[in-house]
Rosetta silent file (secondary structure, phi, psi, omega in degrees, C-alpha in Angstrom):
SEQUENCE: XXXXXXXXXXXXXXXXXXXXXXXXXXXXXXXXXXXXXXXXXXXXXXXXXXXXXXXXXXXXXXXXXXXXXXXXXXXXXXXXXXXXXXXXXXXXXXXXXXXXXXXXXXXXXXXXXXXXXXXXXXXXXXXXXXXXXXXXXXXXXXXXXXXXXXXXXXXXXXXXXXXXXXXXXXXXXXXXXXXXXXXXXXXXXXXXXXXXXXXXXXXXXXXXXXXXXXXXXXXXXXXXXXXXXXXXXXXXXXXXXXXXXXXXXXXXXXXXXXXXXXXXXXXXXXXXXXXXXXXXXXXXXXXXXX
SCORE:     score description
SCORE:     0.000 S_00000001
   1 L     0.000  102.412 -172.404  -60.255   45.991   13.088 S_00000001
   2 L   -82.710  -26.790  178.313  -60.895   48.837   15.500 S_00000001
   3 L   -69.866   -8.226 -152.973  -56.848   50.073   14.777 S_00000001
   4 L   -37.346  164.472  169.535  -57.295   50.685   11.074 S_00000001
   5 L    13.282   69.917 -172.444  -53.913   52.478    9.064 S_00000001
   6 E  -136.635  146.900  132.898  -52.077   52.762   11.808 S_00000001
   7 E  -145.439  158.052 -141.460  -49.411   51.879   13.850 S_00000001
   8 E  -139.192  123.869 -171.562  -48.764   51.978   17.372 S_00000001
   9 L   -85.441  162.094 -163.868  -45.606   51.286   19.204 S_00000001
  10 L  -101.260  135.750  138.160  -45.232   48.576   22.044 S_00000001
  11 E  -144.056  132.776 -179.832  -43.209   49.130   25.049 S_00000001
  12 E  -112.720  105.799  163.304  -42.829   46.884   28.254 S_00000001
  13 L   -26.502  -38.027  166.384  -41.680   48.868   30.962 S_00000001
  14 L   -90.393  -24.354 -166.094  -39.745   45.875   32.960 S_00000001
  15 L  -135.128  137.876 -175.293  -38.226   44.133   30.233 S_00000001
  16 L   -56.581   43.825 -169.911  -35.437   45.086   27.560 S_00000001
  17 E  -129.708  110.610  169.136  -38.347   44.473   24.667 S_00000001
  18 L  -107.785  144.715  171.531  -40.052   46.507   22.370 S_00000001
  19 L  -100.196 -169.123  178.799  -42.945   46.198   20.218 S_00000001
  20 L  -169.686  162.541 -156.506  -44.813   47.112   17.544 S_00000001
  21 L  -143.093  172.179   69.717  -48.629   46.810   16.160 S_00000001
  22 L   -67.802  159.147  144.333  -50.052   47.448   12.425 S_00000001
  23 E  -176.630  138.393  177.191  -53.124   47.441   10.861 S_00000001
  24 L  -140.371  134.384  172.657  -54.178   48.604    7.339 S_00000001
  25 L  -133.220  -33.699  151.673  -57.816   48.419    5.558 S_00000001
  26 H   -77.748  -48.785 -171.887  -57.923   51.502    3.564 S_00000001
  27 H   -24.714  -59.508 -167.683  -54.069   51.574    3.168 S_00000001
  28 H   -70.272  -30.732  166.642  -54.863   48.083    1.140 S_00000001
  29 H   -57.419  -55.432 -170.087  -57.641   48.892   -0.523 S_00000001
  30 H   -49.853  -67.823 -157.453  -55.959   52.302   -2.056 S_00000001
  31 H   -54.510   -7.588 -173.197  -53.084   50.066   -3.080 S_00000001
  32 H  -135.801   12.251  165.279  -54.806   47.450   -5.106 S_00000001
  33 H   -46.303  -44.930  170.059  -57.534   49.991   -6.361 S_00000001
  34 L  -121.274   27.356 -172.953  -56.190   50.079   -9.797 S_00000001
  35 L  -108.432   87.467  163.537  -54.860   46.814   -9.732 S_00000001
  36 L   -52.432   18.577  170.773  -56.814   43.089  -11.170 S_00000001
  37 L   -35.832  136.444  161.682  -54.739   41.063   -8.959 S_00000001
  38 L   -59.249  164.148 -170.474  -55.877   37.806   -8.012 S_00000001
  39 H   -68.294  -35.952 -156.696  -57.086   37.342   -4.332 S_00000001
  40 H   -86.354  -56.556 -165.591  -53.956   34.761   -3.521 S_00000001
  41 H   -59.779  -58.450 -160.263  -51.519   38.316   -4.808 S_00000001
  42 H   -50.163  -62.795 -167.441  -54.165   40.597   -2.737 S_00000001
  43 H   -54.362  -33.607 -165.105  -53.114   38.354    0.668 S_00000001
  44 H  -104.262    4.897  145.937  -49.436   37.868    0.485 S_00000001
  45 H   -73.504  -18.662  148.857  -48.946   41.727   -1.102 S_00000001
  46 H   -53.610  -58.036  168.317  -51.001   42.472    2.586 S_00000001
  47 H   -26.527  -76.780  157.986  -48.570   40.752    4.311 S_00000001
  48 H   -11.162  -71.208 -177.746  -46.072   42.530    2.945 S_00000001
  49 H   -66.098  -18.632 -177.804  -47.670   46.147    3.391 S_00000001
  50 H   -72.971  -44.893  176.768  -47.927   45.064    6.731 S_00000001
  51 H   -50.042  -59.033 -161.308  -44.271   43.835    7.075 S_00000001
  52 H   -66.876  -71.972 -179.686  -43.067   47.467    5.469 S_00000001
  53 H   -26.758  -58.173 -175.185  -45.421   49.288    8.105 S_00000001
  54 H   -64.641  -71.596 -169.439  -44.158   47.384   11.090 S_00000001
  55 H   -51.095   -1.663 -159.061  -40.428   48.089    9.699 S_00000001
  56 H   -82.024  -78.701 -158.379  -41.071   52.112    9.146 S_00000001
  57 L   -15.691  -34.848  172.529  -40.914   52.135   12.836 S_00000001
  58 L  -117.114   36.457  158.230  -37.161   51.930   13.174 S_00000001
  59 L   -65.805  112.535  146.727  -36.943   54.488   10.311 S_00000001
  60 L  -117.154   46.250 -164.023  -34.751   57.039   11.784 S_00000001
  61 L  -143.865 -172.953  164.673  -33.544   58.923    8.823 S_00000001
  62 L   -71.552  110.829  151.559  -35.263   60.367    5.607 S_00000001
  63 E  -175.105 -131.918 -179.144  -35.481   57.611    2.906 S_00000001
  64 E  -143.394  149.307  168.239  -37.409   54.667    1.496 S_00000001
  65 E  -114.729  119.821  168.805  -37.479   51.219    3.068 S_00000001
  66 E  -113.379  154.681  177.211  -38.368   47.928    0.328 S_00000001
  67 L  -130.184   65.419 -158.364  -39.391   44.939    0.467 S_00000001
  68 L   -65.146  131.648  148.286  -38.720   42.564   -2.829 S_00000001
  69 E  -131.458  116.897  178.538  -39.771   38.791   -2.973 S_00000001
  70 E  -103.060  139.571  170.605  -38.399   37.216   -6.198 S_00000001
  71 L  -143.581 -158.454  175.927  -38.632   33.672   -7.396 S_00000001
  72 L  -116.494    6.868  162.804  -38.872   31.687  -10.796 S_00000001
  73 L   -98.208 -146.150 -150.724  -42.031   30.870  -11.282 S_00000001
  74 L   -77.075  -12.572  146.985  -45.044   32.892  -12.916 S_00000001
  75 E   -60.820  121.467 -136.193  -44.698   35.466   -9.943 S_00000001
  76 E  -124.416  -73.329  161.690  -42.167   37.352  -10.998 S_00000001
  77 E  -161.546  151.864 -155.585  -41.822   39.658   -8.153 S_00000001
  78 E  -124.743  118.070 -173.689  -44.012   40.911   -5.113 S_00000001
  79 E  -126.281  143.455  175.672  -42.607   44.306   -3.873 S_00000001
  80 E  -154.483  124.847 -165.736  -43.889   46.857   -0.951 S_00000001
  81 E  -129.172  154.934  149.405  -41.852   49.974   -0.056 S_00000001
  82 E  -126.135  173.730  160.641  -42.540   52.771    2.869 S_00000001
  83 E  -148.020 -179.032 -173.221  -40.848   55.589    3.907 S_00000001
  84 L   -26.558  -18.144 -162.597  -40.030   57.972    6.683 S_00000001
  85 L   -79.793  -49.079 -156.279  -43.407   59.066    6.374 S_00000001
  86 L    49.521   34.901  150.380  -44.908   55.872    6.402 S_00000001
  87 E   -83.616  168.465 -146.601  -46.576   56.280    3.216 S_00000001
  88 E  -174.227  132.061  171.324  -46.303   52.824    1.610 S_00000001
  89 E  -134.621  171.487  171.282  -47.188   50.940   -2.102 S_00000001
  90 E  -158.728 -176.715 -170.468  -46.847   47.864   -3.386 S_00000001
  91 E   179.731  143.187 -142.338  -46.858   46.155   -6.626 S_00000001
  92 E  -144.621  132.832  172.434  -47.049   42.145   -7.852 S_00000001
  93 E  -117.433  105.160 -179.570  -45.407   41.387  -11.156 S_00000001
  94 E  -111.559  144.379 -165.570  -46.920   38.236  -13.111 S_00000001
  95 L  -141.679  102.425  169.703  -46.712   36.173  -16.075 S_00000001
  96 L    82.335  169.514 -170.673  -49.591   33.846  -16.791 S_00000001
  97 L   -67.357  172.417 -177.685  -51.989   32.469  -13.988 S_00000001
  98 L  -144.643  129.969 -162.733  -51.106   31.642  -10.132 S_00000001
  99 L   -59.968  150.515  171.334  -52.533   28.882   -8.107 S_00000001
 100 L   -37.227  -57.653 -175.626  -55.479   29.767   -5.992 S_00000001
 101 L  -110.001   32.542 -171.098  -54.216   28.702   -2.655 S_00000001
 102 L   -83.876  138.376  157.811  -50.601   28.886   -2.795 S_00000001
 103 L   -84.945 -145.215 -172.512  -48.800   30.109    0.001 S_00000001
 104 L  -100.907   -2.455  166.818  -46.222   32.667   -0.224 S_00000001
 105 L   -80.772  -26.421 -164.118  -43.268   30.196   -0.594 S_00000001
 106 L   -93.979   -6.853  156.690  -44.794   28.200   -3.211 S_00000001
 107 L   -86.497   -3.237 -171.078  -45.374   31.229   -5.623 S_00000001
 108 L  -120.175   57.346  153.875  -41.941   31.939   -5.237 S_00000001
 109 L    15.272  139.025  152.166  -39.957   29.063   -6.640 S_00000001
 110 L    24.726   37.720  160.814  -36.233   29.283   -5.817 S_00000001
 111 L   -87.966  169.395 -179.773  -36.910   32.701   -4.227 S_00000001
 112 E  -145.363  130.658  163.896  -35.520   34.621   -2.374 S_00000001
 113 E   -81.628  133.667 -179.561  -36.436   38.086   -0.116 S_00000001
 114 E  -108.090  142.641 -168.326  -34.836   41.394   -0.392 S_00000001
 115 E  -129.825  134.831 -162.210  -34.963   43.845    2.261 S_00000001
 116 E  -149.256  129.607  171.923  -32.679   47.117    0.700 S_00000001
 117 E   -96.595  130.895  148.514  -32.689   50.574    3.012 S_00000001
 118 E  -125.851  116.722 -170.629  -31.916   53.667    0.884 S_00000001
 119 E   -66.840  161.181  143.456  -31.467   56.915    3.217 S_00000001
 120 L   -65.837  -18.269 -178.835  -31.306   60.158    1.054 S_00000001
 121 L  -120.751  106.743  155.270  -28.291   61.120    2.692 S_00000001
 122 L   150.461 -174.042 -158.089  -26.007   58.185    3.214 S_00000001
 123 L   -96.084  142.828  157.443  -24.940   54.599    1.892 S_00000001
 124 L   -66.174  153.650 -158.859  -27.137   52.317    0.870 S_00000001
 125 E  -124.490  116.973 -179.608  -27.984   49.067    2.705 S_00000001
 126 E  -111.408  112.287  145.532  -29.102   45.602    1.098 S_00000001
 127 E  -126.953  167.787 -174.562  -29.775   42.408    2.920 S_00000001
 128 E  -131.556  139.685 -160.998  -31.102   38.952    1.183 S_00000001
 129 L  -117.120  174.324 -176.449  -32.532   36.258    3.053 S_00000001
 130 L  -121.142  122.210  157.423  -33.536   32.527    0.821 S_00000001
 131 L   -52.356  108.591 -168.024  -37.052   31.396    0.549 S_00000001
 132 L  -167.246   49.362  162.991  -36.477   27.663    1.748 S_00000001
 133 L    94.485   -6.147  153.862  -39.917   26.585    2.660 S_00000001
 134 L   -56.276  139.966  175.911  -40.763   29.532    5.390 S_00000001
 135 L   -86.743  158.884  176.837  -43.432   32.196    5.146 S_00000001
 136 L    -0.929  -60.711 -155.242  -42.974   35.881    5.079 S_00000001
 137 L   -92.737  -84.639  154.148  -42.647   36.518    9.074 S_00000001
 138 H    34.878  -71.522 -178.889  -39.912   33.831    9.154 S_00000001
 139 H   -77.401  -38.748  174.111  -37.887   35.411    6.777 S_00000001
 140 H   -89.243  -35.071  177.772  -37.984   38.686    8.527 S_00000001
 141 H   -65.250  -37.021  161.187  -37.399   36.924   11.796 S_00000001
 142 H   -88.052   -6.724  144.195  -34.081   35.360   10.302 S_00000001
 143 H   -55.584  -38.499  163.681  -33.128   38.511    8.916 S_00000001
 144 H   -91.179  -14.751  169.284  -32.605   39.980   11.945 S_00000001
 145 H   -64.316  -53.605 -175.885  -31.096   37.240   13.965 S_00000001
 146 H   -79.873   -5.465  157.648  -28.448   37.067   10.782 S_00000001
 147 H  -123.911  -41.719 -175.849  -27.705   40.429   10.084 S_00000001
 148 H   -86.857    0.473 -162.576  -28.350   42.638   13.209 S_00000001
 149 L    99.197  -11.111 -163.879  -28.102   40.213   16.106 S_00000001
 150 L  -124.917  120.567 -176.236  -31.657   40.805   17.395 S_00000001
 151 L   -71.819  107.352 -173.085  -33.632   38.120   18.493 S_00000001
 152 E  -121.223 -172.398  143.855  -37.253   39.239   17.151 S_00000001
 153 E  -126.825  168.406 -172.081  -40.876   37.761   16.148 S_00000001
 154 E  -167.212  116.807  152.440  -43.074   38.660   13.415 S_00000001
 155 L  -125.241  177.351 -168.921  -46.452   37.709   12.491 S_00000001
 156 L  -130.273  174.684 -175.786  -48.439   38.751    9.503 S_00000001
 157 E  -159.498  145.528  168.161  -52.177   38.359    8.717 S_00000001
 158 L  -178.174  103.732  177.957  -53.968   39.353    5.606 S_00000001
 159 L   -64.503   -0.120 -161.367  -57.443   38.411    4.084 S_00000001
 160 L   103.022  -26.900 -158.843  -56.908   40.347    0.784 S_00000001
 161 L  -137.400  -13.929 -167.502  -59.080   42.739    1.912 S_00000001
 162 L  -179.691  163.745  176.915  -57.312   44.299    5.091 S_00000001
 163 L  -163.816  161.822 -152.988  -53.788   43.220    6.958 S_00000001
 164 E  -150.803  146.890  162.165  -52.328   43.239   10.071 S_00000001
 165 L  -170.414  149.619  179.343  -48.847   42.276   11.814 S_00000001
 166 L   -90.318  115.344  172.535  -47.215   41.903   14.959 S_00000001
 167 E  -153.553  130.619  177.431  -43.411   42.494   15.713 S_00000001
 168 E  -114.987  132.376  164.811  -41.211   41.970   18.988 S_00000001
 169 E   -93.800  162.801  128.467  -37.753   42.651   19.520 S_00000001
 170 L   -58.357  109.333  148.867  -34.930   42.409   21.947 S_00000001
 171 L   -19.703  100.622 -153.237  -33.826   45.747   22.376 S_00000001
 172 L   -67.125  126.197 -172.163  -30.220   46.431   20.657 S_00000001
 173 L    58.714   18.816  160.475  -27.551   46.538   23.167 S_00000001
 174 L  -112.991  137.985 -179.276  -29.623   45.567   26.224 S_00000001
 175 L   -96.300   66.102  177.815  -29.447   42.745   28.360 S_00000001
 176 L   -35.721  146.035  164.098  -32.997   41.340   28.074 S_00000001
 177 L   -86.544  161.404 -177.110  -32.396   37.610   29.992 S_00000001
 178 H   -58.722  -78.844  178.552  -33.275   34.638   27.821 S_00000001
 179 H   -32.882  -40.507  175.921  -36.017   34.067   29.844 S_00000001
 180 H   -53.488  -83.045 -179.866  -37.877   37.106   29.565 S_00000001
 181 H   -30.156  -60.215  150.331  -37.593   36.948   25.613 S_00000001
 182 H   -56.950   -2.758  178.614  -38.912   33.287   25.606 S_00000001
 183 H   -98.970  -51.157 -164.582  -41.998   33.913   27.574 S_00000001
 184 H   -55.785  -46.388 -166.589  -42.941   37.159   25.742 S_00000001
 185 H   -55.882  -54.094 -156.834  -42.151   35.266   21.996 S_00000001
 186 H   -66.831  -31.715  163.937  -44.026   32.352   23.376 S_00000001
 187 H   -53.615  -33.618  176.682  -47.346   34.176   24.444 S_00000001
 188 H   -79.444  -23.748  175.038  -47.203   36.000   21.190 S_00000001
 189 H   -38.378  -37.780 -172.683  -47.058   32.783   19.590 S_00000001
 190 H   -62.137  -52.482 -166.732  -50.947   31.904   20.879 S_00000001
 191 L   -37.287  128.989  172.040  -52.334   34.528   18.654 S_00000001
 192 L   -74.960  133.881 -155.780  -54.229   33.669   15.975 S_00000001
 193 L   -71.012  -31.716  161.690  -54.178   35.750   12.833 S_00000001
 194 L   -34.995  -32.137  141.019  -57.789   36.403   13.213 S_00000001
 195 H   -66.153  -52.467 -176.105  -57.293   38.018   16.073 S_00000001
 196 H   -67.631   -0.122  170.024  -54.548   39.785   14.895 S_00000001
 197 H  -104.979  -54.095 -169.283  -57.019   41.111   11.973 S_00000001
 198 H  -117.025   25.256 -167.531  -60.029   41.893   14.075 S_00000001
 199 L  -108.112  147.876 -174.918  -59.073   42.254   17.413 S_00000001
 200 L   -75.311  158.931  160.513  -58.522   46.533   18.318 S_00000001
 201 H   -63.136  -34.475  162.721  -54.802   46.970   19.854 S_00000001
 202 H   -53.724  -40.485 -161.468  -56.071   47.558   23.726 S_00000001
 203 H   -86.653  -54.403  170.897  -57.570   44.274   23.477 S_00000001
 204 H   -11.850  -73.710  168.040  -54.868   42.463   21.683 S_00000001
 205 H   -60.805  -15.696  159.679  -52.392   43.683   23.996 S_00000001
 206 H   -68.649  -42.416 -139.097  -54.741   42.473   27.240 S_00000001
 207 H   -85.802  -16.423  169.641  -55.464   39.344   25.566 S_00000001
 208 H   -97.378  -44.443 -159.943  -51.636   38.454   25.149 S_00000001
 209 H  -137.131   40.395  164.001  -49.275   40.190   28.080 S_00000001
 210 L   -59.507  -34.048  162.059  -51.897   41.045   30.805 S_00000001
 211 L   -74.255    0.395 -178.625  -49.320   39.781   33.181 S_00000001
 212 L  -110.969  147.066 -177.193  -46.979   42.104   32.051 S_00000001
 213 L   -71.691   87.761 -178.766  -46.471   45.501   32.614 S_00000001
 214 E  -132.439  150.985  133.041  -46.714   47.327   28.637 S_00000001
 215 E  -130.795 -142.281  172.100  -47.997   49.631   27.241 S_00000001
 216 L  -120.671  103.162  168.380  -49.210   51.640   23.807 S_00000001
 217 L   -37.751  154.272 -177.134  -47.685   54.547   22.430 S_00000001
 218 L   -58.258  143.321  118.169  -49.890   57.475   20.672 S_00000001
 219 E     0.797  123.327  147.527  -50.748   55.907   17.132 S_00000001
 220 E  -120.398  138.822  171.186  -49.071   56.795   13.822 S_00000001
 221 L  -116.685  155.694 -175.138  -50.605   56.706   10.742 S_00000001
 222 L   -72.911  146.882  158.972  -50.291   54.492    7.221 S_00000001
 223 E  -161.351  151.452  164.066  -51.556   55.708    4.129 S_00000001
 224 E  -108.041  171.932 -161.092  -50.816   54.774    0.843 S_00000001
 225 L   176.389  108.014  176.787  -49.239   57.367   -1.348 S_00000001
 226 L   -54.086  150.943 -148.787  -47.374   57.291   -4.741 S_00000001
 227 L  -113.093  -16.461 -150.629  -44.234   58.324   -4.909 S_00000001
 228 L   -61.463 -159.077  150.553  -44.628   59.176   -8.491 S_00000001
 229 L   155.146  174.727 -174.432  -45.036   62.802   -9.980 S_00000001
 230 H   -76.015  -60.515 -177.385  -44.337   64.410  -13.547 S_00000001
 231 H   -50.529  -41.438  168.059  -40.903   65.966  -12.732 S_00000001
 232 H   -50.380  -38.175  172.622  -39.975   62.685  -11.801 S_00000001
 233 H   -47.029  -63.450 -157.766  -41.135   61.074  -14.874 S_00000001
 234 H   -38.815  -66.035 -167.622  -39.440   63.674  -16.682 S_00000001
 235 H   -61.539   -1.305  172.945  -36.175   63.414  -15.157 S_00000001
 236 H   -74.947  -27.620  167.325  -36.168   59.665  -15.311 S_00000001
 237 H   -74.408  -15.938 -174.970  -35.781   59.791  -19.291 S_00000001
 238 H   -73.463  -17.223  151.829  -32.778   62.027  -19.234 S_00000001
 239 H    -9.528  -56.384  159.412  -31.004   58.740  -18.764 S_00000001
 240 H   -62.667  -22.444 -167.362  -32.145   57.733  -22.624 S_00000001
 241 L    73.815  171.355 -179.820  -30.373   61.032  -23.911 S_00000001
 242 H   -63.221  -66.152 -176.758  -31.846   63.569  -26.088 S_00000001
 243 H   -30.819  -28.340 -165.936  -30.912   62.158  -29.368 S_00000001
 244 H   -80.706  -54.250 -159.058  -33.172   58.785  -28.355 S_00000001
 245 H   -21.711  -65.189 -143.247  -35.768   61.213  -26.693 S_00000001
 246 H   -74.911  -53.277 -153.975  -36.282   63.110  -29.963 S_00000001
 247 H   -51.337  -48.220 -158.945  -35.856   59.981  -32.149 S_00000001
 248 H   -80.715  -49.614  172.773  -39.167   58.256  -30.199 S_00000001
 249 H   -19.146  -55.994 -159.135  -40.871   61.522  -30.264 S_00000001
 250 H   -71.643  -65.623 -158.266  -40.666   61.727  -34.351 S_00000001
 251 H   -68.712  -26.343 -158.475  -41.580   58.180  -34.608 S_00000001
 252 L  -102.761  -53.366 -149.556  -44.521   57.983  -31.448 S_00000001
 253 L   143.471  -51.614 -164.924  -45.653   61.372  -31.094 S_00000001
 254 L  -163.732  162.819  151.252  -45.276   61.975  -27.669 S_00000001
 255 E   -83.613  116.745  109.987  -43.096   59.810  -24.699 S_00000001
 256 E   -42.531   79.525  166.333  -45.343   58.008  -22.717 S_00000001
 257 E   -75.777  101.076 -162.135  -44.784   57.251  -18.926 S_00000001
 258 E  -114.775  134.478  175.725  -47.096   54.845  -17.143 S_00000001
 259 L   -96.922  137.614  174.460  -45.997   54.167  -12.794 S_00000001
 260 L   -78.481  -25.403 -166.169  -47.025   50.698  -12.131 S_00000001
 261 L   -70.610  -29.716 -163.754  -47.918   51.429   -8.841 S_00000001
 262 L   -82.388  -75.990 -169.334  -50.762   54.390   -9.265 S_00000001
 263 L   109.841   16.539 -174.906  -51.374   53.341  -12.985 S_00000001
 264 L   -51.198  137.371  171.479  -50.508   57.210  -13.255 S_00000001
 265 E  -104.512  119.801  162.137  -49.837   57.825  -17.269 S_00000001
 266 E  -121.748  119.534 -168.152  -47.475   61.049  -18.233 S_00000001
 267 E   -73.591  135.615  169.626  -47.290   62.412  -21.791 S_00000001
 268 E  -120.710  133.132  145.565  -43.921   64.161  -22.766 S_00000001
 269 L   -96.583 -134.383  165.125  -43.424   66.134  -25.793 S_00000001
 270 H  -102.409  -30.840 -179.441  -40.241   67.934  -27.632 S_00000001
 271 H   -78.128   -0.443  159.502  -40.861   71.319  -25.737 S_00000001
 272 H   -77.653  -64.028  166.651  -40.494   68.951  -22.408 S_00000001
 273 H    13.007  -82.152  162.561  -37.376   67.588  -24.081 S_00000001
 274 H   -53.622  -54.627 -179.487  -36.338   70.407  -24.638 S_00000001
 275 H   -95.017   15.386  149.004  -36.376   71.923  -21.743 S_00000001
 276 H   -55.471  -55.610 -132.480  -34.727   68.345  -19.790 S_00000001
 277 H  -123.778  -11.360  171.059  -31.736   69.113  -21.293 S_00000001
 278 L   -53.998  136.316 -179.562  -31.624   73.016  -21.192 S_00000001
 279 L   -79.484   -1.653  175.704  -29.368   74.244  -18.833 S_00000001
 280 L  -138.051   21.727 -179.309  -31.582   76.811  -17.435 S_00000001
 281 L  -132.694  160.390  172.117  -35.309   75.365  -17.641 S_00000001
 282 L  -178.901  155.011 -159.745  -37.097   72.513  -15.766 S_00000001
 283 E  -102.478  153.636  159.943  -40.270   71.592  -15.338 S_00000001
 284 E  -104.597  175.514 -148.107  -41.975   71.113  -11.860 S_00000001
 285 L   -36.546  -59.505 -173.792  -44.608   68.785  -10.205 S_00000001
 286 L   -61.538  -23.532 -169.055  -47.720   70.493  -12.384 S_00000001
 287 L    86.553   40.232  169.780  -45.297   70.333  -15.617 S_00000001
 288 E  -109.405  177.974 -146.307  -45.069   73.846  -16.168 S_00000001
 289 E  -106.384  134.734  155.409  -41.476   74.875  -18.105 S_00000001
 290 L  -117.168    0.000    0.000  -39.349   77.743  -16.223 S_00000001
């Protein structure tokens, strides 16, 4: 993968259709660094980070984009969020083992995918698509035919070790012809995800639409990067109230606070507490009290 933690926009100059490129190999690594996942978790949370990458692109606001897959079996739920930023995490919830070679419908029983926008300024957005024997890229490809109207593709690629994904649109409120759209989808169809893992984006983009006039926007880049932080912690407990606060305190010692995503752990005491609920103190990022 000559492209690593990146991504690089598409655009073909004759026709109403835009693209998009990923690829992440440290990104994935970071993210599953303090993680014992199994290898079948490492590939379809790749997928994922890839899917979340590829969608940051038509981030145009401040906020966080996620990407939930829930079912009923011993996968519980498989989650990957980015934001404006395109920093990006992810995080696999499990109960008891998961078959080796399952794909990503068959860990997720009676699942379903959630794709939920939340700007900082502005309403939140939720849509849910049904797991009903389709993979990943599927499921994002009928999300957008059924809620925006836009005839896309999406592929995804992911060894576990590194991920990759592909994603073409119709351009919203332009009148790409049918034809156009079917030629482009069907050439991206030949790729192979192996290509799509170790092939650079110059070449990619030769080796699929050489007859076409496109080209590649300057590069942005993925990283992963917790969202997490001590102040956050804090204020996430005033929720419990004081009275519980103090109550765990007496009985624990300290308030404990572990982020699944990181594995960060933050210790609260009663002078933290305390100064949660004070009307004129609060603590910031390092945890000191003003």
């Amino acid at each position: 993968m000559s492209n690593p933690d990146q991504i690089q926009r598409i655009m073909f100059d004759e026709l109403d259709i835009r693209g998009v490129v990923s690829g992440l190999k440290q990104t994935c690594s970071d993210c599953f660094e303090n993680h014992d996942y199994p290898p079948v978790i490492k590939q379809v949370l790749g997928e994922m980070l890839a899917a979340v990458s590829l969608l940051s692109s038509n981030l145009k606001f401040e906020g966080r984009l996620i990407l939930q897959a829930q079912g009923q079996g011993n996968v519980r739920l498989l989650m990957a969020e980015t934001n404006q930023n395109r920093d990006v995490r992810a995080i696999a919830r499990l109960e008891g083992d998961v078959p080796d070679n399952a794909s990503f419908v068959e860990l997720l029983p009676q699942g379903q995918v959630v794709l939920t926008i939340e700007p900082e300024n502005g309403h939140r957005y939720q849509g849910v698509v049904p797991l009903d024997g389709e993979n990943l890229a599927k499921c994002l490809e009928r999300y957008f035919i059924s809620s925006e109207q836009l005839p896309t593709y999406v592929q995804l690629a992911s060894d576990g070790e590194m991920a990759a994904g592909l994603m073409l649109q119709v351009l919203p409120a332009e009148g790409s012809g049918q034809e156009d759209w079917e030629r482009i989808s069907l050439l991206a169809s030949t790729l192979k995800s192996v290509e799509l893992l170790e092939l650079d984006n110059e070449t990619l983009l030769f080796r699929l639409f050489h007859e076409e006039t496109c080209r590649l926007y300057e590069p942005d880049p993925v990283q992963f990067k917790c969202t997490c932080s001590r102040a956050r912690s804090l204020a996430s407990l005033k929720l419990v109230g004081k009275a519980e606060l103090e109550s765990l305190i007496e009985e624990e010692g300290q308030i404990d606070v572990h982020c699944q995503f990181c594995n960060s752990h933050y210790r609260f005491d009663l002078a933290d507490v305390d100064a949660l609920f004070s009307e004129s103190g609060h603590t910031d990022d390092s945890g000191n009290v003003h």
